[in-house]
N, C-alpha and C positions, 0 to 999 in steps of 0.2 A: 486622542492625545498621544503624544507619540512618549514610550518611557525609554530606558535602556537593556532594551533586549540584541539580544546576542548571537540568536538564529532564527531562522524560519524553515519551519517543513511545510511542505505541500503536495497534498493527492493531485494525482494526473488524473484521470477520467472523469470529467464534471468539474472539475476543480481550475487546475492547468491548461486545460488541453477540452474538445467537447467530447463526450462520449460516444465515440466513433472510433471503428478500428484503424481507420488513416486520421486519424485526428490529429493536429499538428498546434504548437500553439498560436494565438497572432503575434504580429511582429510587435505590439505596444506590449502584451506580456513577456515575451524576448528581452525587449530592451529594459523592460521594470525589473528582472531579474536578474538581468547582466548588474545596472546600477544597484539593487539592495547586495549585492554578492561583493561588491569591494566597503561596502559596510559593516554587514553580519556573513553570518555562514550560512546557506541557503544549501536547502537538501530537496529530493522526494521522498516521501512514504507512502508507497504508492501497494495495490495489492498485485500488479503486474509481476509478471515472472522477468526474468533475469532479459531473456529474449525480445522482450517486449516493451520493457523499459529501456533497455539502452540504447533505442532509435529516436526517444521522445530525448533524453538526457543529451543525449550530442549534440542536438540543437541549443541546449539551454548552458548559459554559463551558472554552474555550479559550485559552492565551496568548502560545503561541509558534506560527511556521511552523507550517504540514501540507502534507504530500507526497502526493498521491495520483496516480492511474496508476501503480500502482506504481515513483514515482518521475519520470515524464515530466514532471510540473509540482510545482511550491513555490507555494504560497498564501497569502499572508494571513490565518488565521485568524477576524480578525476583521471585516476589510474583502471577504472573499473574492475580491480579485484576485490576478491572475496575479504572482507576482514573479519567476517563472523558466520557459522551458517547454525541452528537451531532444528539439529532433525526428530522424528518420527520415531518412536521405538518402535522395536520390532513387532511385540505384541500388538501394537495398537495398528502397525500396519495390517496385522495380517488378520486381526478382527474388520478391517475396515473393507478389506478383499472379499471378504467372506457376507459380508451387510449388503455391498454394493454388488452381488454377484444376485443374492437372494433377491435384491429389489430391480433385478436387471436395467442396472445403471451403468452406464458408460462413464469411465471415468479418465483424464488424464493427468500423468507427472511431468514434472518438467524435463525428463528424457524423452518424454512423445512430443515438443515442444519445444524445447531450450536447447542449441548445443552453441556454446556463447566463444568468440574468438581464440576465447586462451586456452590451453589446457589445462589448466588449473579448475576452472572453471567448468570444462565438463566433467572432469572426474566428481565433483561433486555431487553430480546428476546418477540417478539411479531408476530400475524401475520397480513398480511397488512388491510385484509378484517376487522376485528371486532375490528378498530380504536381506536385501540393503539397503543403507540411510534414504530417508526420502524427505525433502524440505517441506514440499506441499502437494496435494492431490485436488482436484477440480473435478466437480460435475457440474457441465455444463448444461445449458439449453432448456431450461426449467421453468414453470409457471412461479407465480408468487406465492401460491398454496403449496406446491410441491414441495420449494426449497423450504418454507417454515416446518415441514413435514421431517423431512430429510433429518434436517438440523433437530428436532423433537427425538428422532429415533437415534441419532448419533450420538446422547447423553451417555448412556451409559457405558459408551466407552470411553475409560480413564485417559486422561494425559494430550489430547487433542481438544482443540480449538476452530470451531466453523461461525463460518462469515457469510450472509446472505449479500452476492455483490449486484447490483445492476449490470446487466451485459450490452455490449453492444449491439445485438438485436434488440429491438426496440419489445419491451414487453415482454423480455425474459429474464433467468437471472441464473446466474453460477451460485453451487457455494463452494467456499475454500475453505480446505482440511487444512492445517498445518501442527505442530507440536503445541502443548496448551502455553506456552512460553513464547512461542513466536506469533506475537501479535504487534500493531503499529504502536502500543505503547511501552513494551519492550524493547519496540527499533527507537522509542524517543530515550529511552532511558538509560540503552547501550552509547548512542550520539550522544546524549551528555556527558556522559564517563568519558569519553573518548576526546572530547571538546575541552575537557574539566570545566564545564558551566551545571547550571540547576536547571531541572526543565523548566520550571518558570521563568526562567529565562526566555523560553523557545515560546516561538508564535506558530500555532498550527491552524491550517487550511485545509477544508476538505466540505462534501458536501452527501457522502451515504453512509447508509447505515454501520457500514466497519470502517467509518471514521469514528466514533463513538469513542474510543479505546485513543485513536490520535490525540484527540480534543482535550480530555479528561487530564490525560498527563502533561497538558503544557500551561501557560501562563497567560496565554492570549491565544481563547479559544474561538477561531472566527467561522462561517458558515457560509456557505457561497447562496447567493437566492435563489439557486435550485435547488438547497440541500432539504433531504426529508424532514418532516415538520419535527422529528425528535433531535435533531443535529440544532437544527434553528433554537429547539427549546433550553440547551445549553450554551446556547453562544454568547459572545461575551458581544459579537460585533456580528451583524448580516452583510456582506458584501455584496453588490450587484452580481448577477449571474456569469456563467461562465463565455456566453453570449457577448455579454457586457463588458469584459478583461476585466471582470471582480480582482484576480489576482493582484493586477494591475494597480487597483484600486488601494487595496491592501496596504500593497508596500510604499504608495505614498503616501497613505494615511499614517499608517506606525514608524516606517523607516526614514526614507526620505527628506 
């Protein structure tokens, strides 16, 4: 039943786009997002770093905000600056240095990563060791025991927030640090400030485990058919998979 909603976010990996590091989307989700984008405002909320997002984003036509780092920064869509970033205090950097050293974990920031066309844009980039702001830290390359592991010993450090993501190796997985305030439902909830709409207004798509936090804050919480069985168990709608142009699907279900 289509109501009147006002925006749409949507995760890139599984969601958008397949879970592949050249993953690209098809031309029928292209063109479904071009068409909902002179309806509603269409964003991402994606957990991709600045770097990595704005190669999927320049294909797609987009109208409102997109969050990506899972949250650590709000962008401009079309301009692609910065209009918000959410960092790291220092303490909590320098406890996290000091965890990840002892569990001899590899980690990267988005200075090892991200250095993004604008100047503006790199300055925000830091690295975690010579205590400066840091948006988000990543250990990659992880079993699925590990990263719940990781995430278990990470508690007790105040004021950050970790995300078990699917990675594009098949059978591994990241997790992403970021500030306990920069998560994707504080990118829905800066977008609606910023929109001046209510998140229930907003329809959110997404299909892993740190969409959880997408979902929750919007109005139309949908699930792609590959999404993990706990995504699925709040959704309001199951979309065909990402296989499928569920997104596709989506926006002519609700929008169109």
């Amino acid at each position: 039943m289509k109501k009147n909603y006002k925006a749409l976010m949507l995760d890139l990996d599984g969601t958008t786009i397949p879970n592949e590091m050249k993953g690209e989307p098809s031309p029928l989700v292209i063109d479904a997002i071009a068409q909902a984008s002179k309806k509603i405002y269409v964003g991402i909320c994606t957990g991709r770093t600045y770097k990595w997002a704005i190669p999927i984003m320049d294909i797609l036509t987009l109208s409102g905000p997109s969050v990506v780092a899972g949250g650590a920064l709000i962008i401009d869509s079309k301009t692609q600056d910065i209009i918000e970033a959410c960092y790291m205090s220092k303490t909590a950097c320098s406890r996290l240095e000091v965890l990840l050293k002892e569990l001899n974990m590899p980690y990267v920031t988005p200075q090892d990563t991200d250095t993004g066309p604008k100047e503006n844009i790199v300055a925000q980039y830091y690295n975690l060791s010579n205590g400066k702001p840091v948006t988000t830290v990543a250990i990659p390359d992880l079993t699925s025991q590990q990263a719940d592991e990781l995430i278990r010993q990470l508690h007790p450090i105040v004021d950050i927030s970790a995300h078990k993501i699917t990675a594009w190796k098949k059978g591994t997985f990241w997790v992403q640090i970021t500030h306990t305030n920069a998560t994707k439902q504080h990118g829905v909830f800066v977008t609606a400030k910023l929109l001046q709409i209510d998140p229930k207004e907003i329809i959110a798509v997404g299909d892993g485990a740190n969409d959880f936090p997408l979902l929750m804050a919007c109005g139309l919480k949908v699930a792609m058919g590959n999404a993990v069985p706990e995504l699925k168990a709040i959704a309001d709608y199951v979309a065909p998979s990402v296989e499928e142009d569920g997104v596709a699907d989506v926006i002519e279900k609700f929008i169109l």
